[in-house]
C-alpha positions in Angstrom: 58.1 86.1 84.2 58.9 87.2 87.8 62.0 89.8 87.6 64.7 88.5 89.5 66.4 90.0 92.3 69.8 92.0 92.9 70.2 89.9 95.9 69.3 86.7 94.8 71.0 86.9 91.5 74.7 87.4 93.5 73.8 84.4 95.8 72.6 82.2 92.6 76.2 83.2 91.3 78.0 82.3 95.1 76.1 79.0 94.8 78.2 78.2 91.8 81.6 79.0 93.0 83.1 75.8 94.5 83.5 75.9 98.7 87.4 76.8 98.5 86.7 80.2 96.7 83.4 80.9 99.0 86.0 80.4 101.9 88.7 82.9 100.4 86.0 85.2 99.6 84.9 85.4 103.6 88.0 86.1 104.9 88.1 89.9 102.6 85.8 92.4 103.2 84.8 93.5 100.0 83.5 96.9 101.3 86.6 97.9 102.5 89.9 99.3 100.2 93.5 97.6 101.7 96.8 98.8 101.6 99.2 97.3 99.4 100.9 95.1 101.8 97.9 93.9 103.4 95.9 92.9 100.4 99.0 91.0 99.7 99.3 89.1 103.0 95.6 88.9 102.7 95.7 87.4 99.1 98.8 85.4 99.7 96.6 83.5 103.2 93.5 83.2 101.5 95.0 81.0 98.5 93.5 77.4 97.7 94.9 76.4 94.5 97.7 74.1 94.4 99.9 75.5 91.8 102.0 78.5 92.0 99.4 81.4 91.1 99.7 84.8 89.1 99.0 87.6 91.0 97.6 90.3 88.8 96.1 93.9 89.5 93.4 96.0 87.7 93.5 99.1 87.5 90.2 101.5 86.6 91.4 104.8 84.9 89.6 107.7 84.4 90.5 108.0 80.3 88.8 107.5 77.5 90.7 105.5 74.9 88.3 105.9 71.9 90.4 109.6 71.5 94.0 108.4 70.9 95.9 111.2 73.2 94.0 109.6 75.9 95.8 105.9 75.4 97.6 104.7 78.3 100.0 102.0 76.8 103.9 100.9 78.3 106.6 98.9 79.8 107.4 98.5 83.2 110.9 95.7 84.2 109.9 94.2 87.3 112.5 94.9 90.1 112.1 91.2 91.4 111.0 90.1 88.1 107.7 87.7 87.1 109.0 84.2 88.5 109.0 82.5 84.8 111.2 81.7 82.0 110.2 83.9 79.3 111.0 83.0 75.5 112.2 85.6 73.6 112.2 86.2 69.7 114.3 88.5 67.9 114.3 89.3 64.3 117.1 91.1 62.9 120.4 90.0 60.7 124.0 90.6 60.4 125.9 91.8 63.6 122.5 92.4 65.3 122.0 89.1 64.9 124.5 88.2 66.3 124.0 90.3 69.1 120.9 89.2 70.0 122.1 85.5 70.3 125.1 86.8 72.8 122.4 88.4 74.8 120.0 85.4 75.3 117.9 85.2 72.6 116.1 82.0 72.3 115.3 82.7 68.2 117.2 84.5 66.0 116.4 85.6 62.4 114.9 87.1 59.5 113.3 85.9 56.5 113.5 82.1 58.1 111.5 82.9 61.3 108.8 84.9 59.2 108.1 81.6 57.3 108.2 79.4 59.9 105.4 81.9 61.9 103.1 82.4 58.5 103.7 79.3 56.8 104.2 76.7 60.1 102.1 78.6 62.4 105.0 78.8 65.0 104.5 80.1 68.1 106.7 79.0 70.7 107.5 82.3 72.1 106.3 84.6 74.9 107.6 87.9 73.3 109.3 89.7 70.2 111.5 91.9 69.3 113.2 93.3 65.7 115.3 96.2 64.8 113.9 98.5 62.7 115.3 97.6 59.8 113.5 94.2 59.6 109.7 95.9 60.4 109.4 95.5 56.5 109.3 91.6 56.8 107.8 91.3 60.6 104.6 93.6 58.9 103.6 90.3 56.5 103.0 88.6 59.7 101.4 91.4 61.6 97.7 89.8 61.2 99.5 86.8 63.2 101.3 88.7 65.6 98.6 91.5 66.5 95.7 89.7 68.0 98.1 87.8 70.2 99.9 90.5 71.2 103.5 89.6 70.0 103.6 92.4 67.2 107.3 94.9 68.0 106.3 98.2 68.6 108.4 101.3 68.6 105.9 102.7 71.4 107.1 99.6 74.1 110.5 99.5 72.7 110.3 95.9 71.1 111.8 98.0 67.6 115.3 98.9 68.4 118.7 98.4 67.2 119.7 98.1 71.2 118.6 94.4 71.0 120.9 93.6 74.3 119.1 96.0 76.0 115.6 95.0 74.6 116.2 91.4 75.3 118.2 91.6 79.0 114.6 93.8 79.8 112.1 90.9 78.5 114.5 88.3 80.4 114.0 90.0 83.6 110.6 90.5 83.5 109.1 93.5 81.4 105.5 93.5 81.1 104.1 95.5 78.5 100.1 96.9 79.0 97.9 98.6 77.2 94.3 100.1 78.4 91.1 98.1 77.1 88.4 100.6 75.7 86.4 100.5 78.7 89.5 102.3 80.0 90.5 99.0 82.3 94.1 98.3 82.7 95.3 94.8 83.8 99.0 93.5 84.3 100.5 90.6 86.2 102.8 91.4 89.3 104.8 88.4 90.0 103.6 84.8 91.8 102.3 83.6 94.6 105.1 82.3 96.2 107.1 86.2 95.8 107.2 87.7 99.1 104.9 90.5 100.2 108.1 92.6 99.8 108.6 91.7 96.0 105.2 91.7 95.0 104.8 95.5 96.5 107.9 96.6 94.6 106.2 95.2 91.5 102.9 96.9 92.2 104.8 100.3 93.2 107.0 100.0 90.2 103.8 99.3 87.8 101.3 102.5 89.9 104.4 104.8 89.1 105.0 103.7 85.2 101.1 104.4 85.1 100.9 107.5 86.8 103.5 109.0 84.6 101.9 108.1 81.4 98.7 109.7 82.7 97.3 111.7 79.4 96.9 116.0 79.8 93.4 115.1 78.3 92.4 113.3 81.1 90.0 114.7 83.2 88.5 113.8 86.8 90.5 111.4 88.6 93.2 109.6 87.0 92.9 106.2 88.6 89.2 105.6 89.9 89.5 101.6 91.7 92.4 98.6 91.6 91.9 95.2 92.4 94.3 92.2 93.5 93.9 89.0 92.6 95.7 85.5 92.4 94.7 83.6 89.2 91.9 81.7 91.6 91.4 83.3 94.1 88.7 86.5 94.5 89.2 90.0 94.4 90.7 92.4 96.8 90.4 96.4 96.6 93.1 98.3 96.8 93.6 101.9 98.4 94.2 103.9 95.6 95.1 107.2 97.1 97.5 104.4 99.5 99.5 103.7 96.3 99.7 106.9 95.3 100.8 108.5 98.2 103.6 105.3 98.8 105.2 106.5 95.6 105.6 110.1 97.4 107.4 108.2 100.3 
């Protein structure tokens, strides 16, 4: 069988993608790395889908995660938030309970909600949060929780008794991330329809949470390649040493 060619394996692949996305992807020079506020005007111009979009970035660190003081995982609020309603879970009792519901909450419980998720299979929720107290009854649902990754943990903050705090955070657009073992990091910024101004103080506000969390194990360079995207659009490379030196600024 003749071996296929480099080249005419990435036009096969072009030929697939539909005219919209070939049109987007002519407009970006994919040998080139953009600053932040031009990928973003770039990104936001080249758009063809007709629904509001999540722009997300991916980031390239130079970690390993198989050697656990070389995990990058955290939290980052959003200065100008995500752009979406986000339904928030909280188990706990008594006056943290209580608490919780003053604060916004859209569930509130213990034993009931833990029930309704194993036995029920109830979802209907983007994130969750418990106080410590109740990690004894959220752990029989961890193998539900875990692979979708709704499961509290003390590491992100999502297990705390300062459940107004936790749950004014997740309201206003904390993101949570966590490095894949190929050492690849991704994270949405915000929406299309954000201006360039709010999706760079996203992106700034995520680059800084990451470079602080960068591991003393780590050797080489810390963050090797980011990418922009829209949820349909193509992908845009980012200056990385830009970023970093914005945060300087």
């Amino acid at each position: 069988m003749a071996r296929v060619q480099p080249g005419h394996a990435r036009r096969k692949i072009m030929s697939r993608r539909g005219k919209n996305h070939r049109n987007a992807q002519a407009k970006i020079d994919r040998a080139r790395e953009y600053g932040s506020n031009e990928a973003i005007e770039l990104l936001k111009g080249s758009s063809f889908a007709k629904f509001d979009e999540t722009v997300d970035i991916c980031f390239n660190l130079g970690v390993n995660p198989r050697h656990a003081d070389q995990m990058v995982r955290g939290a980052v609020v959003f200065p100008f938030g995500l752009g979406k309603a986000v339904k928030v879970v909280v188990f706990a009792k008594g006056d943290k309970a209580t608490e919780a519901k003053d604060a916004g909450a859209d569930f509130v419980g213990d034993m009931d909600l833990v029930t309704k998720i194993k036995d029920e299979g109830w979802l209907d929720f983007d994130k969750a949060i418990a106080t410590p107290d109740m990690m004894g009854l959220v752990g029989r649902i961890g193998k539900i929780l875990g692979p979708r990754g709704l499961m509290p943990n003390p590491k992100v903050g999502t297990v705390t008794f300062d459940v107004t705090k936790a749950v004014n955070e997740m309201k206003a657009g904390r993101v949570e991330f966590r490095v894949d073992r190929a050492g690849v990091l991704h994270a949405p910024i915000g929406k299309k329809s954000f201006t360039v101004e709010a999706l760079a103080g996203n992106l700034n506000a995520l680059v800084e949470t990451i470079m602080k969390l960068k591991p003393a194990t780590a050797k080489g360079t810390y963050m090797k390649q980011a990418v922009l995207s829209s949820t349909m659009g193509p992908g845009i490379r980012l200056d990385v040493a830009g970023l970093q030196a914005e945060l300087k600024n």
